[in-house]
N, C-alpha and C positions, 0 to 999 in steps of 0.2 A: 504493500500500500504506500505508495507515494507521499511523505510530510508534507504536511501542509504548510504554505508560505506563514510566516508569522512578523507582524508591524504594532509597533509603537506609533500611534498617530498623536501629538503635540497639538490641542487648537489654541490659538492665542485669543486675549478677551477681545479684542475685535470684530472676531469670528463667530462668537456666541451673544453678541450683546440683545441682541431681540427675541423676541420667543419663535420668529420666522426661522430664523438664524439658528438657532438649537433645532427646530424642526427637520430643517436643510441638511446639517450634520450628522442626525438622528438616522434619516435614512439612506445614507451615502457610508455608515459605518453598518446599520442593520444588511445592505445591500452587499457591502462586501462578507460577512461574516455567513450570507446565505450562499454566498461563492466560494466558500469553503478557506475563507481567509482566517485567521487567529487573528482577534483583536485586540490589541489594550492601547486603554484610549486617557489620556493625561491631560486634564484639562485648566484653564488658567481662571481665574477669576473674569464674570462678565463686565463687558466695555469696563469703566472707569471704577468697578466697584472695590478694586483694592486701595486707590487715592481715594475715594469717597472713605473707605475703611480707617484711613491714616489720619484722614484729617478730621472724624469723630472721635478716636483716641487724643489727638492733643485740644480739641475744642474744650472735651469734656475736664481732661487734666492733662495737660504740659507734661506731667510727670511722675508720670504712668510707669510700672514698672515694664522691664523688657516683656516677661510673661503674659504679663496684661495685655498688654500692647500684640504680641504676638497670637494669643490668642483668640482675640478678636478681628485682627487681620486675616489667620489663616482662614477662618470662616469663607470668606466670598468664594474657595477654591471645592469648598465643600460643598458649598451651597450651589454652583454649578453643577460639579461631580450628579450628588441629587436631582438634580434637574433632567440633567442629559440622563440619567438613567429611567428615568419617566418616559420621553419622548422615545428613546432606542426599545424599550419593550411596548410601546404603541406602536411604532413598526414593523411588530413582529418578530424580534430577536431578547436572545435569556440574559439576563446581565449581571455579573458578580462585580460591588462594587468592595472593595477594598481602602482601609485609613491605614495610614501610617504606621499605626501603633501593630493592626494585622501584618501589614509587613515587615515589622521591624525595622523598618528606615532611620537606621541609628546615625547620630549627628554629631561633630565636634562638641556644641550645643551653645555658642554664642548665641543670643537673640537678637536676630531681625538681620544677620548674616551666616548662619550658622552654615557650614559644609558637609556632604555626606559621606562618613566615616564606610558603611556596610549597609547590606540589604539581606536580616536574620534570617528573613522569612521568605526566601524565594519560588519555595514551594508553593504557597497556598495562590500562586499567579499559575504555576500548571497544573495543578488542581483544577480551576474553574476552565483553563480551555481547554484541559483534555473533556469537560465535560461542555464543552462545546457553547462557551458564555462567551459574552464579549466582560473583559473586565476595565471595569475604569477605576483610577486611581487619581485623587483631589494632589495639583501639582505645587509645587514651592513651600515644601515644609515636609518636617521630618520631625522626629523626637530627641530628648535628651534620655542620658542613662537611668533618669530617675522617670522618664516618661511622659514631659513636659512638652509641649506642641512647640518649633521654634521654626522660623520662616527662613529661605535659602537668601535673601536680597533683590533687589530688582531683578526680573525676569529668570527669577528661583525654579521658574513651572519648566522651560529647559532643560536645568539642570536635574529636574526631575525625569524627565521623559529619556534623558541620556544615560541616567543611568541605570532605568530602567532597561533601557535597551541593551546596554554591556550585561547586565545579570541574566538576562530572557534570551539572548544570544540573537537580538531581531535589528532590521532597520528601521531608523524613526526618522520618521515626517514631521515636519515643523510646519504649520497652516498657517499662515500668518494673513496680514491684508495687501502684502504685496508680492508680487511674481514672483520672487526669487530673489536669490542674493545679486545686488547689482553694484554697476562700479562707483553708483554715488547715486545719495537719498532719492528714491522718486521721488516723494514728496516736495522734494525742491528742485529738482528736474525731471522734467517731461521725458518719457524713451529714455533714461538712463539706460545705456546697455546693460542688458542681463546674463550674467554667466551661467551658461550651459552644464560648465563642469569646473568646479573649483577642488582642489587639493585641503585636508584638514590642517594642513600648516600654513595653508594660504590664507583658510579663514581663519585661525588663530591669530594669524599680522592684523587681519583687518578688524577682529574682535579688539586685540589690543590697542589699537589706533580708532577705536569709538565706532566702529561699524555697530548699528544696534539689532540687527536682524536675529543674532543670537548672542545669547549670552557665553562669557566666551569660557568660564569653568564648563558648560554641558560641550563646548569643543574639544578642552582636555581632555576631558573623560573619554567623548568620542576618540581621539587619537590615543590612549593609553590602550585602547581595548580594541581597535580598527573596528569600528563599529560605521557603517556609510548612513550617510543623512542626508535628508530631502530635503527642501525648504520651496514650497510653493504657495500658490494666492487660493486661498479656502473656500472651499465650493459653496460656503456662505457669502461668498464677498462678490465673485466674479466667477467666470466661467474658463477653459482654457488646462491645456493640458499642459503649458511651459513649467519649469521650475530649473531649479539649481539642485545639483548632484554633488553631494562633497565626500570625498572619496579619499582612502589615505593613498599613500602612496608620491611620489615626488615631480610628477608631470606636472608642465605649465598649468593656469587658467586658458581655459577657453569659453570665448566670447558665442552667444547662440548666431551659430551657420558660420565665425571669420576663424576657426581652427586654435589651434593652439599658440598661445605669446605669454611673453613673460607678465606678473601681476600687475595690471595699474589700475590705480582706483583714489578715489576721493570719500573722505568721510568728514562730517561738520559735525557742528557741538554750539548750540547759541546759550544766551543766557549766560556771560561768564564776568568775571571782572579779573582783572589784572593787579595785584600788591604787591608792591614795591617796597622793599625796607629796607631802607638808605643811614648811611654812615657807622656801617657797620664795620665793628675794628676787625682790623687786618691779624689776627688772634686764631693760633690753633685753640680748635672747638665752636669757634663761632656759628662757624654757617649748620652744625648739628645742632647748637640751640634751637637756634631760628628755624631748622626745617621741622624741628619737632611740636611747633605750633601746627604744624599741618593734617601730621597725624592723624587719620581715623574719619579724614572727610570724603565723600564720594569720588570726587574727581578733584585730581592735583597735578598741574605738571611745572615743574621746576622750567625755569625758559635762561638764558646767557644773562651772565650779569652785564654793568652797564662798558666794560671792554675795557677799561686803564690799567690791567696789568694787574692790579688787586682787588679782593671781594671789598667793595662799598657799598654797593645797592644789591639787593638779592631779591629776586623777582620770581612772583610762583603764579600760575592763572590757577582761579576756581572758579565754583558753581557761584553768579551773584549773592545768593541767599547767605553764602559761608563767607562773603570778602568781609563784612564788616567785622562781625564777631571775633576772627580770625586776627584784623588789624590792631582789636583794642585790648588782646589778650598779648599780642604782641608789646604794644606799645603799654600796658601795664607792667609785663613779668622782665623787658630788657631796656625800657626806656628811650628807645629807639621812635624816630617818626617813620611812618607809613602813610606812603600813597596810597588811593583806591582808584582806580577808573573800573566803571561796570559798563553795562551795555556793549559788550565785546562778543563777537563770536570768531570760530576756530575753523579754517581749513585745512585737512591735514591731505595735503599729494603723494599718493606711496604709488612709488617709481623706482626703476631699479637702476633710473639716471639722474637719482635728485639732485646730487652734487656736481653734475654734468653744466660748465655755462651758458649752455645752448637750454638745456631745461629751466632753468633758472632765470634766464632772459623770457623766455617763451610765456610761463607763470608769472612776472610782473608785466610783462606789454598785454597779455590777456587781459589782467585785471586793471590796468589804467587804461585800454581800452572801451570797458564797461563803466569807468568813469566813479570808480572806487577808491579810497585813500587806504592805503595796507600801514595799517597802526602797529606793526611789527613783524617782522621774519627770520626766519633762521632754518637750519637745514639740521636734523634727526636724525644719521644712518640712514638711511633709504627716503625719508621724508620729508618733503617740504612742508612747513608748517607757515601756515599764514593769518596773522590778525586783522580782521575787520571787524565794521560797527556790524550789531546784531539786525541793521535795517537793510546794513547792505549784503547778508550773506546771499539770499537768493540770487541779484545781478552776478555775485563773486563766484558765487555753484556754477552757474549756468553759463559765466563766462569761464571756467577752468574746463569745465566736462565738454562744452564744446572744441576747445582748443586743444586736449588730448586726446581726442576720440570715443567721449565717453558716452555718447550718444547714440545710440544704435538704428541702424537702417531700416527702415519702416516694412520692408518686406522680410526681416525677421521677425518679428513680434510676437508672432504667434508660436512660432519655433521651440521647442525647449525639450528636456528629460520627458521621458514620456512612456517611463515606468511607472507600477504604480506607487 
């Protein structure tokens, strides 16, 4: 008797946010399980209801413990989970849903970024499909040793679904609201080109470098276990058989229908502000002071200081929300002044000629082109990195992605992976 194919399908809350949208899901997962597919299906919280979740725990208290807090977040994942399990058995398929605690999805156990240590109980997931269930499992959370519910971090339901997939021995599909992994945000460009086929080391660079299409610990995991992943546009969202195939192994990117070429791609980041802390003595330990105000915030990147041969100015971009905070603990704890500039956003160019001056001229005549003032630059190992105002990132997207060819040919579009 022939195994039966077996997928991990990933829907992100985008995908589920209406009760249409759950329906849509319902029978596109009921329909392959009647085709003799093995299900397990990891689902994220609906549209905005993990932010709606965040921002009921500090309304009601600021300070809330981690627990608290975590507890009540993981909620939206469950409360999905429950959901889709409604709709999948009104289609006509049997569904074993699974929590954390059944699984034993044991955790480092930090709250509200906790990491997954093992998975106890991997049994009770071929349990329910040898009995022929679709099984769903509530994604971005796991427990601690003592059995406390703790959440993975932003786009935690990934790292769910990835590691599900390394334990189950299956490939996982990632449904998201947009086609595929592409070489820069649709959302802020039109026909971004979509990769066809990317390598797990490829998307790991562009994980690192702020790509958001996956969270980039569920790529680790994929790459420690060669585990191949999907990422396509969710038959809630759109129609279309395109996507992106991430595969390990060490072959280029290839663009849908132009073959294989080395990686290039654009990733942005708005909402930032830029701190500056100036006159800082030229002192071994200094600049580990000073970096250690950083610690523990979302997004941090350390940028050149201001060039005279010694650290005086030490300059870090963050998330606007963190630059104040961040300035006045500084300028409390070392007596130091701090600049702020906010309203920054970040383009970052990953090429494998960024230090090339032919690329380097190509990236500023682009962007003064489009009639944009670049409020700083500097070159990363493989990257160019470039500051603009957060009004001008779109002109700046749309003037780089056309200029490197990051826009893809209209009679590809439709093109793509076209397994299931």
């Amino acid at each position: 008797m022939a195994e039966r194919p077996r997928y991990v399908r990933k829907f992100g809350g985008a995908s589920l946010a209406t009760d249409d949208q759950l329906a849509t899901v319902a029978r596109f997962i009921a329909r392959n399980a009647k085709d003799g597919k093995q299900e397990i299906v990891v689902p994220s919280a609906r549209g905005n209801e993990t932010d709606e979740l965040v921002a009921t725990s500090r309304e009601i208290n600021p300070n809330a413990s981690g627990a608290t807090r975590d507890f009540l977040v993981s909620s939206g994942e469950v409360k999905a989970a429950g959901l889709l399990a409604h709709y999948i058995e009104a289609a006509g398929a049997k569904v074993t849903l699974l929590d954390v605690h059944q699984l034993g999805m044991l955790t480092t156990g930090e709250y509200e970024r906790a990491r997954i240590k093992t998975v106890q109980h991997p049994g009770v997931i071929e349990q329910a499909l040898d009995a022929g269930n679709v099984v769903i499992i509530p994604g971005f959370q796991g427990i601690t040793e003592t059995g406390a519910v703790v959440t993975l971090g932003r786009g935690g339901a990934d790292l769910s679904a990835g590691v599900i997939a390394a334990v189950t021995k299956a490939e996982c599909f990632f449904y998201k609201d947009v086609r595929g992994v592409c070489a820069a945000d649709p959302r802020l460009v039109e026909n971004a080109r979509c990769f066809r086929t990317i390598t797990l080391e490829q998307m790991r660079s562009l994980c690192e470098w702020g790509a958001g299409v996956l969270m980039l610990r569920a790529v680790q995991v994929a790459m420690a276990h060669a585990v191949t992943l999907h990422v396509r546009l969710s038959p809630s969202v759109g129609e279309g058989r395109g996507g992106t195939m991430v595969v390990p192994g060490s072959s280029h990117a290839d663009f849908e229908g132009s073959g294989f070429a080395p990686l290039v791609a654009l990733t942005t980041q708005c909402g930032l502000a830029r701190v500056a802390v100036r006159n800082v003595p030229d002192e071994l330990g200094q600049l580990a002071k000073i970096s250690s105000a950083f610690k523990g915030l979302d997004f941090v990147r350390q940028l050149q200081d201001d060039g005279r041969g010694t650290i005086s100015t030490v300059v870090h971009l963050v998330k606007k929300s963190d630059a104040q905070t961040t300035a006045e603990r500084i300028r409390k704890d070392h007596g130091l002044p701090v600049d702020v500039e906010d309203g920054l956003a970040e383009l970052l160019l990953i090429n494998p000629y960024a230090n090339d001056p032919d690329a380097l001229a190509t990236r500023a005549s682009a962007i003064a082109d489009a009639k944009v003032n670049i409020r700083m630059s500097q070159s990363i190992g493989n990257v160019i990195m470039t500051l603009v105002s957060d009004t001008d990132l779109p002109k700046a997207a749309n003037a780089l992605a056309l200029r490197f060819g990051l826009i893809e040919p209209a009679k590809s579009r439709d093109a793509g992976d076209a397994s299931e």
